[in-house]
KEVEXVEX-866641 format. One record per residue (C-alpha): chain; x, y, z; residue number from 1. Coordinates in nm, 3 decimals, always signed. Layout:
@chain=A | x=X | y=Y | z=Z | n=NUM
...
END
This chain:
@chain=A | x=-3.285 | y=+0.117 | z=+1.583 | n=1
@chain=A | x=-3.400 | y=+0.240 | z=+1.228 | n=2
@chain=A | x=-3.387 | y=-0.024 | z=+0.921 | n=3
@chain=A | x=-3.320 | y=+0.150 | z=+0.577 | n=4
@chain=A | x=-3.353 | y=-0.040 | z=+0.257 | n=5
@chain=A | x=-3.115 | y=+0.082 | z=-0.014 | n=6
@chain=A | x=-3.195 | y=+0.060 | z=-0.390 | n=7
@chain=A | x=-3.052 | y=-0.256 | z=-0.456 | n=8
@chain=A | x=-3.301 | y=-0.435 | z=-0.186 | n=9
@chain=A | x=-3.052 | y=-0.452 | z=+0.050 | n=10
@chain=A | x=-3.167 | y=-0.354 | z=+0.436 | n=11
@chain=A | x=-2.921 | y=-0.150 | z=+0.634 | n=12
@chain=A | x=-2.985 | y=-0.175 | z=+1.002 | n=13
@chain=A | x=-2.850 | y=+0.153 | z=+1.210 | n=14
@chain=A | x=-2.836 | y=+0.133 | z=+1.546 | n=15
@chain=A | x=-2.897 | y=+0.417 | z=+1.846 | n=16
@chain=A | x=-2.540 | y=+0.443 | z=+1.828 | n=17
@chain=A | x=-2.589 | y=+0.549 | z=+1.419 | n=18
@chain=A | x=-2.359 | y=+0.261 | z=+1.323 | n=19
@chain=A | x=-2.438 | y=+0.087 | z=+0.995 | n=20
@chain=A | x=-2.462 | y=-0.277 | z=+1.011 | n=21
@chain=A | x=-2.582 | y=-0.572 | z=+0.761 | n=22
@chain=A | x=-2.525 | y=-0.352 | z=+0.458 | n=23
@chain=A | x=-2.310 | y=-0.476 | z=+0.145 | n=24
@chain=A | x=-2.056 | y=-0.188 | z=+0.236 | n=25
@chain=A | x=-2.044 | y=-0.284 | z=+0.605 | n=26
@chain=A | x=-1.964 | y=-0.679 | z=+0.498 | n=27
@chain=A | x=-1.707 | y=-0.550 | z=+0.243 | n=28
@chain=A | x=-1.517 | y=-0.371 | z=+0.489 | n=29
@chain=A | x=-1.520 | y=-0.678 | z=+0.747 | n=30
@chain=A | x=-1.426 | y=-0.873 | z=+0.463 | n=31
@chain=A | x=-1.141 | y=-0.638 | z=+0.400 | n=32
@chain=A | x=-1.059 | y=-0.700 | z=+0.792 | n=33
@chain=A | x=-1.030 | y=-1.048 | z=+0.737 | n=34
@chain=A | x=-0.774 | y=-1.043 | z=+0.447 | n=35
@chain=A | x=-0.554 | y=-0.816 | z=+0.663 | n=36
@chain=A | x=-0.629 | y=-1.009 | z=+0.952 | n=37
@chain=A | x=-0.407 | y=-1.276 | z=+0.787 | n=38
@chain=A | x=-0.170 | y=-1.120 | z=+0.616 | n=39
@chain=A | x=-0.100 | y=-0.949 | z=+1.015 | n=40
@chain=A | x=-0.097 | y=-1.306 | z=+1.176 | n=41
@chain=A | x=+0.090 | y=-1.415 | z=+0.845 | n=42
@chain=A | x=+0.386 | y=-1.144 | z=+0.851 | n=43
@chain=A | x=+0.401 | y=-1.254 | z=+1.255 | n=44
@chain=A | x=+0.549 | y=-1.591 | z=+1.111 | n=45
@chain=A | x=+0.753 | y=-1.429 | z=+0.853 | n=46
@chain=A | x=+0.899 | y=-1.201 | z=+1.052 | n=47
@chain=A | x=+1.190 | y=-1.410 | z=+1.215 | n=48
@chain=A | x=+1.277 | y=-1.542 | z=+0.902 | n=49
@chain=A | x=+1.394 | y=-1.199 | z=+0.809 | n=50
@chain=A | x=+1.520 | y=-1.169 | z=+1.102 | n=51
@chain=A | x=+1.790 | y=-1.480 | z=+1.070 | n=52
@chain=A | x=+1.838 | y=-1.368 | z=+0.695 | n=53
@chain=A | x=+1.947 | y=-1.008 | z=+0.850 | n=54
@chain=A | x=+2.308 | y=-0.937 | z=+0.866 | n=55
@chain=A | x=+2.318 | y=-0.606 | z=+1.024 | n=56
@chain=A | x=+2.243 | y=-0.619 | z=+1.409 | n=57
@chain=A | x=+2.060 | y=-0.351 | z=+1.340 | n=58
@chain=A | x=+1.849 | y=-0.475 | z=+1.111 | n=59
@chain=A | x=+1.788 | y=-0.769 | z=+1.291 | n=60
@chain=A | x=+1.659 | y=-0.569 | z=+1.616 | n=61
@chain=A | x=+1.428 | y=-0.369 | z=+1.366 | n=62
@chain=A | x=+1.250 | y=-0.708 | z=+1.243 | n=63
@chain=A | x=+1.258 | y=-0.841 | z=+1.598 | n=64
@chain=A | x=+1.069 | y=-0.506 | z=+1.714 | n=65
@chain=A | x=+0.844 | y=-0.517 | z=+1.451 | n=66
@chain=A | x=+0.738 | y=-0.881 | z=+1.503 | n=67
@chain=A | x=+0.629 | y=-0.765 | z=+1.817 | n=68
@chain=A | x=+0.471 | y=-0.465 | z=+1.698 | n=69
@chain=A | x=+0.265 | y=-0.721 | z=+1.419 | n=70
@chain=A | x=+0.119 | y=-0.982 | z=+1.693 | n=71
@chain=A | x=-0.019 | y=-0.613 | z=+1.874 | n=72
@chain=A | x=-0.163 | y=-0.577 | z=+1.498 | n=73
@chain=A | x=-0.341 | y=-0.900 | z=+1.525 | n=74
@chain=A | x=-0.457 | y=-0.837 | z=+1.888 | n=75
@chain=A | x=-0.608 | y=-0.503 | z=+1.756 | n=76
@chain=A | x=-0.771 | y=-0.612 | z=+1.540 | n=77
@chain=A | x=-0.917 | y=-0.885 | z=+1.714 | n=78
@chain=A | x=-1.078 | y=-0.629 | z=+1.933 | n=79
@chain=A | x=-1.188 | y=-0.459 | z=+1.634 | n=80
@chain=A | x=-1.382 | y=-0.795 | z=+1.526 | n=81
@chain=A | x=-1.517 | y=-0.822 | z=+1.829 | n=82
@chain=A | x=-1.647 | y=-0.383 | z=+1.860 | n=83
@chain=A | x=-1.811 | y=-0.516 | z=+1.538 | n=84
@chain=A | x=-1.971 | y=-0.779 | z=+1.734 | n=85
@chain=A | x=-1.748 | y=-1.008 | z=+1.443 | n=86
@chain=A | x=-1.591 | y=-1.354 | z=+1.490 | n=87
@chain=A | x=-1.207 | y=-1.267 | z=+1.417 | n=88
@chain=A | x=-1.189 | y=-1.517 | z=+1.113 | n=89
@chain=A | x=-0.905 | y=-1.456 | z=+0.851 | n=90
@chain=A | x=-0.916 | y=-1.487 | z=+0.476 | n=91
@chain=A | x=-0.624 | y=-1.586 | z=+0.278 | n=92
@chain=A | x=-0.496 | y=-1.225 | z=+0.158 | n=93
@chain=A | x=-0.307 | y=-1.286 | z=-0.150 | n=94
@chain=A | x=-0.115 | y=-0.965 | z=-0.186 | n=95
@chain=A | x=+0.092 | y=-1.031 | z=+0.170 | n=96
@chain=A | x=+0.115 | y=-1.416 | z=+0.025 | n=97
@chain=A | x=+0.319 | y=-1.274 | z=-0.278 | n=98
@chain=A | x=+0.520 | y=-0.988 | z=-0.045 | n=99
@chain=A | x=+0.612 | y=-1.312 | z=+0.169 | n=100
@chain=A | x=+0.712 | y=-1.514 | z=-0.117 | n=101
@chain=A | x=+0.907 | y=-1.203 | z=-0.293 | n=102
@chain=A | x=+1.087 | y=-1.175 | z=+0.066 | n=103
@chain=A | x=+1.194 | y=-1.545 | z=+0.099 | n=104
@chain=A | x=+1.297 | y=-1.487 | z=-0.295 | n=105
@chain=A | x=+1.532 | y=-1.236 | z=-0.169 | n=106
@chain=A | x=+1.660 | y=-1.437 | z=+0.057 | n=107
@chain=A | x=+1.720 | y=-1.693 | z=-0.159 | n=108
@chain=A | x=+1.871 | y=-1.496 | z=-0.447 | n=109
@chain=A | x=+2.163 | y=-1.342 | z=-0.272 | n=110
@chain=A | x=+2.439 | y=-1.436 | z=-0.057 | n=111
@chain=A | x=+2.398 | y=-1.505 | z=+0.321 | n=112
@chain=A | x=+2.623 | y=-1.247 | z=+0.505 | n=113
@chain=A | x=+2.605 | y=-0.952 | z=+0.294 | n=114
@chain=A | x=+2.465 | y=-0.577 | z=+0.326 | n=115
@chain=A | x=+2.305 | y=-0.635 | z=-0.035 | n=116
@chain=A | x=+2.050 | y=-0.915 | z=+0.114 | n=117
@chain=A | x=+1.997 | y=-0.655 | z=+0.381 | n=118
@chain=A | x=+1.914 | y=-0.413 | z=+0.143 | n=119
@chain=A | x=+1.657 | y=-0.620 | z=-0.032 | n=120
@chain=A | x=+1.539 | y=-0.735 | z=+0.301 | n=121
@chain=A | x=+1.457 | y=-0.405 | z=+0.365 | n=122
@chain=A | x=+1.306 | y=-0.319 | z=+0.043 | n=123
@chain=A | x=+1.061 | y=-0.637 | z=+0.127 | n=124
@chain=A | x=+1.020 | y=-0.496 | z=+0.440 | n=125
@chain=A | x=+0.890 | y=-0.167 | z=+0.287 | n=126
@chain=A | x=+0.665 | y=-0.312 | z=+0.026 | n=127
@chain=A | x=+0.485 | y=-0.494 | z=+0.334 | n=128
@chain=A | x=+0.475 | y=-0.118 | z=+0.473 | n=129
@chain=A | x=+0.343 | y=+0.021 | z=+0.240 | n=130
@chain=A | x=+0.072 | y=-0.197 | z=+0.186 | n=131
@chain=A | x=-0.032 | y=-0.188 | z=+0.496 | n=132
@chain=A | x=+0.001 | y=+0.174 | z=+0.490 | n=133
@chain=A | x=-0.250 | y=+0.152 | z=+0.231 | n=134
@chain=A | x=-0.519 | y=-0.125 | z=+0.370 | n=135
@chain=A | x=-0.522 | y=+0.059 | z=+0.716 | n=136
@chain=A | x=-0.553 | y=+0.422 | z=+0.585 | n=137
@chain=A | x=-0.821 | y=+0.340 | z=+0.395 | n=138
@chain=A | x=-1.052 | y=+0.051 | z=+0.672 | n=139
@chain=A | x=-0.998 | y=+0.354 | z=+0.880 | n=140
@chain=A | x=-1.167 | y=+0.598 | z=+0.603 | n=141
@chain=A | x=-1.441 | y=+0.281 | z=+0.568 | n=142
@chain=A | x=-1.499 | y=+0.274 | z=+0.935 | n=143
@chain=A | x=-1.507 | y=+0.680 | z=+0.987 | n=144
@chain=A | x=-1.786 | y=+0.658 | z=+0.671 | n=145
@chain=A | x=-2.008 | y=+0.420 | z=+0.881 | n=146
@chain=A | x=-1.976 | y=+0.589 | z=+1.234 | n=147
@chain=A | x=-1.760 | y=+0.314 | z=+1.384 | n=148
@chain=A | x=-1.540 | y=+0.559 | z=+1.600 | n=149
@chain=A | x=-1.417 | y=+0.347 | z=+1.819 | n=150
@chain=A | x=-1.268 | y=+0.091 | z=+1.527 | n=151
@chain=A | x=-1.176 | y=+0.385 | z=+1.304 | n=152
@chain=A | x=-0.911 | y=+0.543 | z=+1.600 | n=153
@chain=A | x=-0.813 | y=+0.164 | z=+1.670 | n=154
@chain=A | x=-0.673 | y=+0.130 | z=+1.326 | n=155
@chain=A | x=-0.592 | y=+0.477 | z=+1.299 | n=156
@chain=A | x=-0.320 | y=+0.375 | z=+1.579 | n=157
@chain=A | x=-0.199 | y=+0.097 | z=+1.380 | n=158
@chain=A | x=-0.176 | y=+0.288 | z=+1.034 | n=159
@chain=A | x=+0.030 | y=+0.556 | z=+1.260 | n=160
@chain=A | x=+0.307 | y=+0.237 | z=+1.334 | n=161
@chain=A | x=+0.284 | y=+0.122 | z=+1.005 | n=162
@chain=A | x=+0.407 | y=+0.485 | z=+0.884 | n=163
@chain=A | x=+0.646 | y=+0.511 | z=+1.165 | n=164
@chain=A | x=+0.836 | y=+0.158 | z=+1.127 | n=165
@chain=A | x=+0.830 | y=+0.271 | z=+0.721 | n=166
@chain=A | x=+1.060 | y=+0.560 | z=+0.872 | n=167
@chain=A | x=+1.258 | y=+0.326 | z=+1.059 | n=168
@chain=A | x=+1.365 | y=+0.127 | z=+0.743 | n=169
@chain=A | x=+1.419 | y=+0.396 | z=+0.517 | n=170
@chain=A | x=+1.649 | y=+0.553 | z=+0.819 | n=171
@chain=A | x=+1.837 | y=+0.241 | z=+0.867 | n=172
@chain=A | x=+1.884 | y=+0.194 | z=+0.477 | n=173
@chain=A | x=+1.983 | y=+0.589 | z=+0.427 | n=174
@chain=A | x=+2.211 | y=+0.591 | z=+0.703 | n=175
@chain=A | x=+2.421 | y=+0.278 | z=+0.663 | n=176
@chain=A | x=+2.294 | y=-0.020 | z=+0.484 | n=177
@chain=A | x=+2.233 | y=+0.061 | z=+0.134 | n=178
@chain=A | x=+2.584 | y=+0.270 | z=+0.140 | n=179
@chain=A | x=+2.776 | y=-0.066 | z=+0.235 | n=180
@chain=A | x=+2.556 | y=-0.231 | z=+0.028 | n=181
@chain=A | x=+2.687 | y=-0.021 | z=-0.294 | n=182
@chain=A | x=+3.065 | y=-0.100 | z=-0.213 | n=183
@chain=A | x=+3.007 | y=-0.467 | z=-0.166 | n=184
END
């Protein structure tokens, strides 16, 4: 084990396995973890809501499937907290708070039944996506930087579902939803 202390004053403790641990970057990317730690366990409750809001079948079955998909999110990275020799703790991320809230504001600003709430459900949907997209590519990046291998193909995994259930919507909306949507 070799201790390094960076300019700041700040030690850096590498282990044989040349993963960095105690330094600031280190405890900003398990910070990071924790903020999308909750917005996973978060969009697990939100979810179903969609869900019920959905009128398309299809629709529906895509939010059910992802739900799913979200509480394997949380399980991942659960066992990435616990690689890091982390407590899986979650702090309040407040980017998926206002996706949520945006959602349930779709919801709540069109009419029950129709292909146009679908439409915005999926365009809430997507934002979510996206962001997540975005947190995963980059913890992956962090963890890659700071030899964590095993963490870095673990949320590799999940960035590749994120992209692929972004697909999913944007198929369901190109194919059929946003058309019927238009001649509502």
């Amino acid at each position: 084990m070799t201790t390094l202390t960076e300019n700041n004053g700040t030690k850096t403790t590498i282990g044989k396995n040349g993963k960095m641990k105690n330094s600031e970057f280190h405890e900003f990317f398990v910070d990071e973890l924790k903020d999308i730690y909750w917005a996973e366990k978060h969009l697990v409750k939100a979810l179903p809501k969609m869900k019920k809001a959905a009128t398309s079948p299809e629709l529906a079955a895509a939010f059910d499937k992802h739900t799913q998909e979200t509480q394997t999110h949380v399980d991942t990275l659960e066992k990435v907290f616990g690689l890091l020799g982390e407590k899986a703790v979650a702090k309040k991320c407040d980017a998926m708070a206002g996706l949520i809230e945006e959602a349930n504001g779709i919801v709540e600003d069109t009419e029950a039944g129709t292909l146009i709430r679908d439409a915005g459900l999926i365009l809430a949907a997507q934002k979510v996506e996206h962001y997540e997209i975005a947190t995963y590519g980059t913890l992956k990046a962090f963890a890659g930087s700071m030899g964590h291998t095993e963490v870095a193909a673990l949320l590799g995994q999940t960035l590749e579902n994120e992209k692929t259930t972004d697909h999913a919507l944007t198929g369901l909306a190109e194919t059929s939803i946003n058309e019927q949507a238009v001649s509502e």
